[in-house]
C-alpha positions in Angstrom: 0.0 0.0 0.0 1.3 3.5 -0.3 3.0 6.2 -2.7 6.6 7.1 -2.2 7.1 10.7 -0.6 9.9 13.0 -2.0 10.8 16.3 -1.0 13.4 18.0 -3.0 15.2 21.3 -1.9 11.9 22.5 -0.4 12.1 26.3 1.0 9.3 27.8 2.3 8.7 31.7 3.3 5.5 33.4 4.8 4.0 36.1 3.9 5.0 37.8 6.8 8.4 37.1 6.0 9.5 34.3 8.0 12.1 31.8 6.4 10.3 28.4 7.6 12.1 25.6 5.3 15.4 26.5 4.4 15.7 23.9 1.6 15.0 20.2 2.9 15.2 17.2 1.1 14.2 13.7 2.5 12.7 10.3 0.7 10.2 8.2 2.5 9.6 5.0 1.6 5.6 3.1 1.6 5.3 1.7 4.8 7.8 3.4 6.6 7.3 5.0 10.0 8.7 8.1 10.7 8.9 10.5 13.3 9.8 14.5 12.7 11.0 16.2 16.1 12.1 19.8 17.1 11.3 22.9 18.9 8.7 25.0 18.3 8.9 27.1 15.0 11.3 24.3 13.8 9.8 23.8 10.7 8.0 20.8 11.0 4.4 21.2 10.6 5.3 23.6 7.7 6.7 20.6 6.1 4.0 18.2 6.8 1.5 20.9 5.3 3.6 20.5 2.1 2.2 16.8 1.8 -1.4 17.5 1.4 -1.2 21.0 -0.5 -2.2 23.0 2.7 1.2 24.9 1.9 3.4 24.8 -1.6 6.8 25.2 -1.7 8.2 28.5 -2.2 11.0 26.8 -3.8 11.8 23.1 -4.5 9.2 20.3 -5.1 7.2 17.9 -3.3 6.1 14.6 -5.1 3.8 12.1 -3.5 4.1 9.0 -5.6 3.9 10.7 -9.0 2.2 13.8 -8.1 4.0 17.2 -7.7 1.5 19.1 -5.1 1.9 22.4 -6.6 0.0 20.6 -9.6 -2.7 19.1 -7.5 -5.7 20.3 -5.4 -5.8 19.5 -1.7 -9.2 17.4 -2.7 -7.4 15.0 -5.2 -4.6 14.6 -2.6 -6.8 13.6 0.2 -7.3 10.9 -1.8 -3.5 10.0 -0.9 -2.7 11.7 1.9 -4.9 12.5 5.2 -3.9 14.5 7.8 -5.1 15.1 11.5 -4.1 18.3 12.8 -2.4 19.2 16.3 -5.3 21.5 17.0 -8.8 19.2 16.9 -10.6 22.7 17.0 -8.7 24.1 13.7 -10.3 20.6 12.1 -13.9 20.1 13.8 -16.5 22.0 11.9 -19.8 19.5 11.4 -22.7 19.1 14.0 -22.4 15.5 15.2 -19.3 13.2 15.6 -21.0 10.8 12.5 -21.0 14.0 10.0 -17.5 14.9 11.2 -16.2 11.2 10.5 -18.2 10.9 7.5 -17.0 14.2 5.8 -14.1 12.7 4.2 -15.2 9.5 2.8 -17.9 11.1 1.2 -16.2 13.6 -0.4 -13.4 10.6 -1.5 -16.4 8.7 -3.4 -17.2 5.9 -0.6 -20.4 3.9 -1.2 -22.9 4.3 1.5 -21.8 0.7 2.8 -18.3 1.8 3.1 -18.7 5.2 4.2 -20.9 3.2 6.8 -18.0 0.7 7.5 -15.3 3.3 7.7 -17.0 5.7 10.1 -18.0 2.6 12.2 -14.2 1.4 12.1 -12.8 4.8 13.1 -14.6 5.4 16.4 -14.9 2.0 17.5 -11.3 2.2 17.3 -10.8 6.1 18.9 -13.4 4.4 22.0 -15.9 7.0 20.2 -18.4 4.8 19.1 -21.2 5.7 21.4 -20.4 9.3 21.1 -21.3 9.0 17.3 -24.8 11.1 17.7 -23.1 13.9 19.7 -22.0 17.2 19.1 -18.4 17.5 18.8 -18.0 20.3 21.1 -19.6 18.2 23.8 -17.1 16.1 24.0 -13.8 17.4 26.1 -10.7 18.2 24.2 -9.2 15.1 24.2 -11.6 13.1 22.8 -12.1 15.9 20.4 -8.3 15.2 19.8 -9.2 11.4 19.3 -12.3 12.4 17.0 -9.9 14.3 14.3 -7.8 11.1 14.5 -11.1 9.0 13.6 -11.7 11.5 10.7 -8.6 11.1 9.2 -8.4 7.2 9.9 -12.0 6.7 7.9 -10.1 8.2 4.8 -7.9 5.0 4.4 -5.8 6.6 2.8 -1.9 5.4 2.0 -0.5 8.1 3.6 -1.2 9.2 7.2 0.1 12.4 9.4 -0.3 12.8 13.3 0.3 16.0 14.3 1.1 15.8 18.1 -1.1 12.7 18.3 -0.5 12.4 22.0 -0.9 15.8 23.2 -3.4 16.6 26.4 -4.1 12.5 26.2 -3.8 10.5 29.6 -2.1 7.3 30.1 -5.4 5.3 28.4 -5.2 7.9 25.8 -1.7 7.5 24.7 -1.7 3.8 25.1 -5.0 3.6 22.7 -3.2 6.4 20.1 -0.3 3.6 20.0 -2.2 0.5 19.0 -3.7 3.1 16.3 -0.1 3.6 15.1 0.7 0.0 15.7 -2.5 -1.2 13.7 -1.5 1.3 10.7 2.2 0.2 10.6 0.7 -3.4 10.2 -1.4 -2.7 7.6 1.5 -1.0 5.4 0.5 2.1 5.6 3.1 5.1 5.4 3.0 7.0 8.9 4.6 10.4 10.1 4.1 11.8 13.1 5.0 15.7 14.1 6.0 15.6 17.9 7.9 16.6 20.9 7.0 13.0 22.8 10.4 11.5 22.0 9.4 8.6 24.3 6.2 7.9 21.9 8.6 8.0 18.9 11.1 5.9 20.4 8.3 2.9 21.0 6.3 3.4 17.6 8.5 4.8 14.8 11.4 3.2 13.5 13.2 6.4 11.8 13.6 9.7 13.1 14.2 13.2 11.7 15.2 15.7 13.6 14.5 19.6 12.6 16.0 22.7 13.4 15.7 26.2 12.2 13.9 25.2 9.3 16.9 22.4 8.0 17.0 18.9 9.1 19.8 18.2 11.3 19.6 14.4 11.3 17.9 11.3 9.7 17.9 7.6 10.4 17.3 4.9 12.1 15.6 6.0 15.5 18.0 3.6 17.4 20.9 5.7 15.9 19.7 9.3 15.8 17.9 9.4 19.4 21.1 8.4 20.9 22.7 11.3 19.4 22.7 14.1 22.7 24.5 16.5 20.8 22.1 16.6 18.1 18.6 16.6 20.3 20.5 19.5 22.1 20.4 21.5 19.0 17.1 20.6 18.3 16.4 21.4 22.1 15.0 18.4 22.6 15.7 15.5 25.7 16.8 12.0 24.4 13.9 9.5 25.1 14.1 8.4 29.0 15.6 5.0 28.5 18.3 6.2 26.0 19.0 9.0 29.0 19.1 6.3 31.6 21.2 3.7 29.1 23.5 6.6 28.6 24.3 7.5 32.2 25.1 3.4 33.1 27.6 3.5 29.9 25.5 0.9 28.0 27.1 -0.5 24.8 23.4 -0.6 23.1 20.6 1.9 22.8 17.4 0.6 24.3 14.5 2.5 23.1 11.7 0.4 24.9 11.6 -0.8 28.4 11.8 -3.8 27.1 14.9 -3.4 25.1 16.6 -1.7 28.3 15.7 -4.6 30.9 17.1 -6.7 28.0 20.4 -4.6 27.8 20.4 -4.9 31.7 20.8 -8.2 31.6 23.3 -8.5 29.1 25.5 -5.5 30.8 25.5 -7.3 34.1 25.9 -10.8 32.6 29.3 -9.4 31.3 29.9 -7.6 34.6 29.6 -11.5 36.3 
């Protein structure tokens, strides 16, 4: 399933002025899992907007599968890309949670049976289900958070963004957002995540790019690049807990999971015997 994503020597400038994309290149292959990380005003939610056609490049091209954006409408690209925003209240506009979920396979060309089936899918898997006859603004923000999510899930598309997927979410919350991205990843679909959760991206996403100042500073295998302090530093970003905690014992590995750390543990002190 998927298109290939590449950006080429992408710069992008406001209107007010402000140099957001400084001329970034990366591929991205169908089915990969990546996570883009940074400060604030880093640049990457500017990029992501490139994917769908919210934003064009200033300079530089974007190409989803064969499709340069600047030469397609955000409609036809929805048909490749979906995209559920940081912000649930920038993306919420319809009177019940079923017209909200329902707004985007209709206008993709669903059947009434799979409009049906997709909407059904989405909030049974968000825990929204019995919400589905509410208003939207009933609900508290983050289930509002988890009813963008459903929006953009009933799409199917090939090509899914999170944009700080796990912000204002509780432990349930987070834990429900990850067998989401756990279900997608199995299903082959390409996922990207925007977010400062490095601990999330550690678990769920097996590369990592890391922005800064409109440039990416590093890109790779998450195992590789999250271990890298200088580089999160830059980014002013912290290093997931566990690399944080591997680093201070002097481990030879970089555990991203708990799992991988107990299993490092083991091994260190197994030497240490």
């Amino acid at each position: 399933m998927g298109e290939s994503i590449r950006i080429e020597q992408v710069a992008f400038t406001y209107p007010t002025g402000i140099r957001a994309l400084r001329g970034v290149s990366a591929s991205i292959s169908p089915g990969e899992a990546v996570a883009i990380v940074g400060e604030n005003g880093a640049g990457k939610t500017t990029l992501a907007r490139h994917l769908n056609g919210l934003l064009h490049p200033t300079s530089g091209h974007v190409l989803i599968g064969d499709w340069d954006t600047s030469k397609h409408t955000v409609a036809q690209l929805a048909t490749r890309v979906s995209y559920s925003f940081q912000n649930p209240d920038d993306q919420i506009f319809e009177r019940t949670v079923r017209a909200e979920v329902t707004f985007g396979p209709r206008n993709l060309g669903f059947s009434a049976d799979e409009m049906e089936s997709a909407v059904q899918d989405a909030l049974s898997q968000v825990g929204l289900l019995s919400e589905i006859d509410h208003h939207p603004y009933d609900l508290q923000l983050s289930q509002r958070k988890l009813l963008t999510l459903a929006a953009t899930l009933a799409m199917r598309t090939p090509i899914v963004i999170l944009d700080e997927p796990t912000t204002g979410q509780d432990a349930p919350g987070v834990r429900r957002i990850a067998e989401i991205v756990e279900h997608l990843k199995a299903a082959s679909h390409t996922l990207i995540t925007i977010t400062h959760d490095l601990d999330f991206a550690a678990e769920h996403f097996e590369r990592v790019i890391v922005m800064a100042g409109g440039l990416i500073i590093a890109d790779g295998p998450a195992h590789d690049v999250l271990a890298q302090e200088s580089t999160l530093a830059a980014a002013l970003v912290d290093p997931p807990q566990m690399v944080r905690l591997a680093l201070a014992l002097g481990f030879d590995s970089i555990p991203l999971t708990p799992e991988e750390f107990v299993l490092a543990l083991k091994n260190k002190s197994g030497r240490s015997s």
